[in-house]
GUVEXTOR-235283 format. One record per atom (N, C-alpha, C, O): z, x, y; residue in three letters. Coordinates in pm, whole numbers, plus 50000, padded with zeros to 5 digits. Example, Ala and Ser with C-alpha at 12.3 -4.5 7.8 and 13.67 -1.06 7.14 Angstrom:
<recs>
507805131949431ALA/507805123049550ALA/507805132049670ALA/508465142449668ALA/507085128549775SER/507145136749894SER/507875129050003SER/508045134150114SER/
</recs>
This chain:
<recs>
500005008449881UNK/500005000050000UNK/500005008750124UNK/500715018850128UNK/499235005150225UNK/498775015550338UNK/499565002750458UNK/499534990450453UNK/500205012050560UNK/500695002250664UNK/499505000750741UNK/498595008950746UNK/499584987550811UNK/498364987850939UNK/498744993751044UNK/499914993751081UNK/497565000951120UNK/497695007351192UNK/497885000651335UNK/496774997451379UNK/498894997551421UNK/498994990751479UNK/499214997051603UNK/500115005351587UNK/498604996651780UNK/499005005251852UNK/500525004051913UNK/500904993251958UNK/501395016051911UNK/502375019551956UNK/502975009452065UNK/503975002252062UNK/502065011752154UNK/502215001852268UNK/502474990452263UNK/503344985352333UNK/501544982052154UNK/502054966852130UNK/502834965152039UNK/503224953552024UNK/503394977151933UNK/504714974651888UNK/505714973251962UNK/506454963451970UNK/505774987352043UNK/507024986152161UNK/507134977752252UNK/508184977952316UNK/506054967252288UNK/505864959052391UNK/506874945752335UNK/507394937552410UNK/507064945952122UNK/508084935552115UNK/508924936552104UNK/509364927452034UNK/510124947952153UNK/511254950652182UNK/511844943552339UNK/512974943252388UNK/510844939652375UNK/511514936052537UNK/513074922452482UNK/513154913152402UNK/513864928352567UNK/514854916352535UNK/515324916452426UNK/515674905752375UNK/515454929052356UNK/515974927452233UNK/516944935952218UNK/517324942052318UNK/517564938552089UNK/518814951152045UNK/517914961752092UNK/518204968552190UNK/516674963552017UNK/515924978252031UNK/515714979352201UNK/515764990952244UNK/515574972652265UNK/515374971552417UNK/516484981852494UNK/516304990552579UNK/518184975052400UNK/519294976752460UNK/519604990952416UNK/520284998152490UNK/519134995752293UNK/519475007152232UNK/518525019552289UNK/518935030952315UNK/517255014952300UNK/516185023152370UNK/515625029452272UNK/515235041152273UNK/515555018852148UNK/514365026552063UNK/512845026252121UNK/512345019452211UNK/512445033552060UNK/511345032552060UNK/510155036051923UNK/510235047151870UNK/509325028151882UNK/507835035851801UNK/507285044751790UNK/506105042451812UNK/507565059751753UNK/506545064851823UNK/505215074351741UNK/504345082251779UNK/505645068051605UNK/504355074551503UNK/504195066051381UNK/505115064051301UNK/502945061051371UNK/502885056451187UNK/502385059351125UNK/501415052151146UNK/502025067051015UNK/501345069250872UNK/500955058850801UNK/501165047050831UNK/500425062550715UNK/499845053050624UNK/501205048350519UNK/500905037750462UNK/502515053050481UNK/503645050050418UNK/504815055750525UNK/505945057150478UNK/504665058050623UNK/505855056550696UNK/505765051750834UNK/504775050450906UNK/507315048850862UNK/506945046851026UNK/508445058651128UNK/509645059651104UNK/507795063551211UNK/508955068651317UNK/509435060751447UNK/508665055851529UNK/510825060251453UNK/511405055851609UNK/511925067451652UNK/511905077751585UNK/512515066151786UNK/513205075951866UNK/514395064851932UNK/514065053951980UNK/515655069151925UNK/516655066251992UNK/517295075452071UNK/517355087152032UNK/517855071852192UNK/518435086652240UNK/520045083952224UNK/520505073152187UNK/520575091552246UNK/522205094952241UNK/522845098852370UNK/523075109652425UNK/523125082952407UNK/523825082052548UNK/524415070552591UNK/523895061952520UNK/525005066452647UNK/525785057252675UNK/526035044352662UNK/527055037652679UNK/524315040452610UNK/524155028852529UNK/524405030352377UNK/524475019352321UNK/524565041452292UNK/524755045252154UNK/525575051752111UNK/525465054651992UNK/526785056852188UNK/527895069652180UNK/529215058352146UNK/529175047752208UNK/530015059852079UNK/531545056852072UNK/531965065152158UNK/531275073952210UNK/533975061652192UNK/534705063852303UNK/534545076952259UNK/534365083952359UNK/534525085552131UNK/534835097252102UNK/533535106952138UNK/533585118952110UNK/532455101552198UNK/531405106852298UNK/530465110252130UNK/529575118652122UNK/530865102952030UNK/529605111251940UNK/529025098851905UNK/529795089251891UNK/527175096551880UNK/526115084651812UNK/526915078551719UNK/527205083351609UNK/527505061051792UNK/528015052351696UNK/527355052251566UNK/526195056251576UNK/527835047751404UNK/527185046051308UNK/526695037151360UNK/525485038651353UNK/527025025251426UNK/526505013051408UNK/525195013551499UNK/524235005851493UNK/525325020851557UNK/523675027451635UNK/522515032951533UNK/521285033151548UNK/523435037751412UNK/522135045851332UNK/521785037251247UNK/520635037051203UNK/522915026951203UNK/522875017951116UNK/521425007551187UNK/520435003151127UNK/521755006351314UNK/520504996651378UNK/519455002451384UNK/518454995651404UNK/519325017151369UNK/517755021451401UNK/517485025751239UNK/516345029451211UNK/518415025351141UNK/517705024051020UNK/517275010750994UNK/516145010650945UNK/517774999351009UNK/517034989051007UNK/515944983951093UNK/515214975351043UNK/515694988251229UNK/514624988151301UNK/513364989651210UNK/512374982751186UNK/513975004951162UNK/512885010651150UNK/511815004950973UNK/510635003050946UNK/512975004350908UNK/512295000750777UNK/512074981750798UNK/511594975150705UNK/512394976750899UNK/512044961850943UNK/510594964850956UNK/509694960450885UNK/510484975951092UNK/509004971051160UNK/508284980150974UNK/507514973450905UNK/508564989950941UNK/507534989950796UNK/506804977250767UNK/505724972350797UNK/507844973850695UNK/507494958550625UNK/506684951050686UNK/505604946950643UNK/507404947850838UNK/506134942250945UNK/504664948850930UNK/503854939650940UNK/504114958850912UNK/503264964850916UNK/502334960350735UNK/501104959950722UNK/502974958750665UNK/503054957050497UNK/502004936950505UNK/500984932850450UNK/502614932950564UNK/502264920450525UNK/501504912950608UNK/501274915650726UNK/500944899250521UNK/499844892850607UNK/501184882350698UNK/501994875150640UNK/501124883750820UNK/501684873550893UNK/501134858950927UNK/501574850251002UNK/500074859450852UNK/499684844750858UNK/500234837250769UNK/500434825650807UNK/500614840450643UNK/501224837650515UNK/502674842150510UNK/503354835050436UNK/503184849750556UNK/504524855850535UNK/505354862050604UNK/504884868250699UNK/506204862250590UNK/507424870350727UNK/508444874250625UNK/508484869950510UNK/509434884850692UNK/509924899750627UNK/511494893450680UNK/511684884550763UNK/512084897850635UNK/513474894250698UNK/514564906350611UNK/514284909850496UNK/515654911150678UNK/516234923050603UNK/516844915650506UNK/516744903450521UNK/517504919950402UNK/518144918350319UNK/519174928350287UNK/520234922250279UNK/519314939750267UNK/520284948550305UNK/519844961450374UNK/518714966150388UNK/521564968050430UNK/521044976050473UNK/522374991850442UNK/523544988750418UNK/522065003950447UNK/522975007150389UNK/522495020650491UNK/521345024650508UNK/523645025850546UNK/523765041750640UNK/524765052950594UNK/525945051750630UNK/524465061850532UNK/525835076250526UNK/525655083350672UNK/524515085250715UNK/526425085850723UNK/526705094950814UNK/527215108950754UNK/528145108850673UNK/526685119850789UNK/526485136350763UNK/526605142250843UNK/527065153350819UNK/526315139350969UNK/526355148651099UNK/526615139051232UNK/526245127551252UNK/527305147051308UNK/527455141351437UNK/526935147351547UNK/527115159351570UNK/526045137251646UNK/525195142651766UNK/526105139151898UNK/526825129251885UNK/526165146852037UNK/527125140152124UNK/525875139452238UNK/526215134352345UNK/524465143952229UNK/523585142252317UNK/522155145652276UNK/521885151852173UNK/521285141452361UNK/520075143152316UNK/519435130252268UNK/519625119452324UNK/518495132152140UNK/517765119952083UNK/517505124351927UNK/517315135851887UNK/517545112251849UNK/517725112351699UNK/515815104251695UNK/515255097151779UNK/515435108651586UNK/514415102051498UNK/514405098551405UNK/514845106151319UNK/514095089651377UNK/514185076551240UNK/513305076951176UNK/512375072151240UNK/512765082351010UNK/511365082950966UNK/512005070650865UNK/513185072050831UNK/511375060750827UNK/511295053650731UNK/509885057750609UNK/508735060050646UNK/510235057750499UNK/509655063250427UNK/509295050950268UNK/510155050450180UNK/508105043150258UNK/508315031150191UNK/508045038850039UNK/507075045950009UNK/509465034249935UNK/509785034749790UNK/509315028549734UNK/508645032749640UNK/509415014349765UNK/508844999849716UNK/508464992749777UNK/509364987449842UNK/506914986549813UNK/506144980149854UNK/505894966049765UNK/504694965149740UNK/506544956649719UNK/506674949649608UNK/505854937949718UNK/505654940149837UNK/505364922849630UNK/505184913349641UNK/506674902449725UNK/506444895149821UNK/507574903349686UNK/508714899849722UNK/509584908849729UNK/510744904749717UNK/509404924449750UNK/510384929849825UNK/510194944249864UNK/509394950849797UNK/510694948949943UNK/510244967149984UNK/511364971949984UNK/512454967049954UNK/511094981650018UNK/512594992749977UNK/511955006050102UNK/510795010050113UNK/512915009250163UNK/512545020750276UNK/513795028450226UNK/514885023250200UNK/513455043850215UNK/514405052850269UNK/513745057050374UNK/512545058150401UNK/515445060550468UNK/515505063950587UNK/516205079350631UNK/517225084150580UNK/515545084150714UNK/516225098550759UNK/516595097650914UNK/515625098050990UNK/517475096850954UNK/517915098151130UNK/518445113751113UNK/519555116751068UNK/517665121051148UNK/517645132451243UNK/517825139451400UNK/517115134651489UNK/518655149251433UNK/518565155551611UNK/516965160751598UNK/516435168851523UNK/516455152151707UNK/515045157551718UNK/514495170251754UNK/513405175251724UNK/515765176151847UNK/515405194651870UNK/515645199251715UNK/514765206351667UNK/516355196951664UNK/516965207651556UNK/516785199551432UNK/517205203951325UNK/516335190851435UNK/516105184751259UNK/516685184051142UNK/516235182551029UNK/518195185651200UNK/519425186551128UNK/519575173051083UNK/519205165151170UNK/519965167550979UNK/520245157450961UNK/521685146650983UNK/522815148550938UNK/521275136651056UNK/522735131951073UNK/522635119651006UNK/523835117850984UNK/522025109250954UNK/522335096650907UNK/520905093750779UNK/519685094750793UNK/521485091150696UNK/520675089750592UNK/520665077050571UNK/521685071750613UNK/519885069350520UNK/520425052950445UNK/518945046650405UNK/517945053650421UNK/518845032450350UNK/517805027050270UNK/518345012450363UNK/519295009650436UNK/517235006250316UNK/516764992550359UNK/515784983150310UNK/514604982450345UNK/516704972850188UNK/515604966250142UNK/515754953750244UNK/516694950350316UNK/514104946650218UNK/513334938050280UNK/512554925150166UNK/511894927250064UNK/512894913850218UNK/512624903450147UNK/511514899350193UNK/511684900450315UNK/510274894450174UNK/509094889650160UNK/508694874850154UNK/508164869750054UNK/508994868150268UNK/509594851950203UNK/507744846450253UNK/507154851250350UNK/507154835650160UNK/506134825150216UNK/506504820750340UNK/507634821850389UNK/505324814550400UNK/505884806150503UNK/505274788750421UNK/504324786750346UNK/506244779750474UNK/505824768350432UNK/505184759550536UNK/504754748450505UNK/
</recs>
């Protein structure tokens, strides 16, 4: 299964008004089996202890293996909705910007499966690892 190639621009154009809006993700590469965001690490994503909330990485691993799936299916017939989502934390960032590669395992009929890597984008160290399956529902 090959994602569609969709331009950047009108992905990011459907974040307006949204979590990803508030977090400041952004799109910014797709492959044919993966997709990349960029989040930065600052005052919209930091806990009091000044280091990238999980629950920040936790949202841009699901961003990111969401818009996959988005990319996976016919939207005339079907829509994607998460079903779980799961983040380890490994490293802690206190500034800068992390990248999100979603990487699709399972491309199923009724369901996908993304692993995810959140990385410091200077240094490519790894800070948040996690997966994200995706349900595949008809529309009626």
């Amino acid at each position: 299964m090959k994602l569609k190639l969709v331009p950047l621009e009108e992905l990011n154009a459907m974040n307006k008004d949204t979590l990803m809006e508030k977090l400041g993700i952004q799109y910014v590469e797709i492959g044919d089996d993966y997709v990349v965001a960029s989040m930065p690490v600052d005052h919209r994503t930091k806990q009091p202890m000044g280091l990238l909330h999980g629950g920040a990485s936790a949202a841009l691993v699901e961003t990111v293996g969401s818009l996959g799936s988005l990319l996976l299916i016919n939207h005339e017939t079907h829509y994607a909705v998460g079903l779980e989502v799961s983040a380890n934390h490994v490293g802690g960032i206190q500034t800068g910007e992390v990248l999100a590669k979603a990487t699709l395992v399972h491309g199923g009929k009724t369901t996908h499966l993304w692993s995810i890597e959140v990385r410091e984008k200077d240094t490519d160290r790894l800070i948040c690892t996690g997966k994200h399956t995706v349900m595949v529902l008809q529309k009626k």
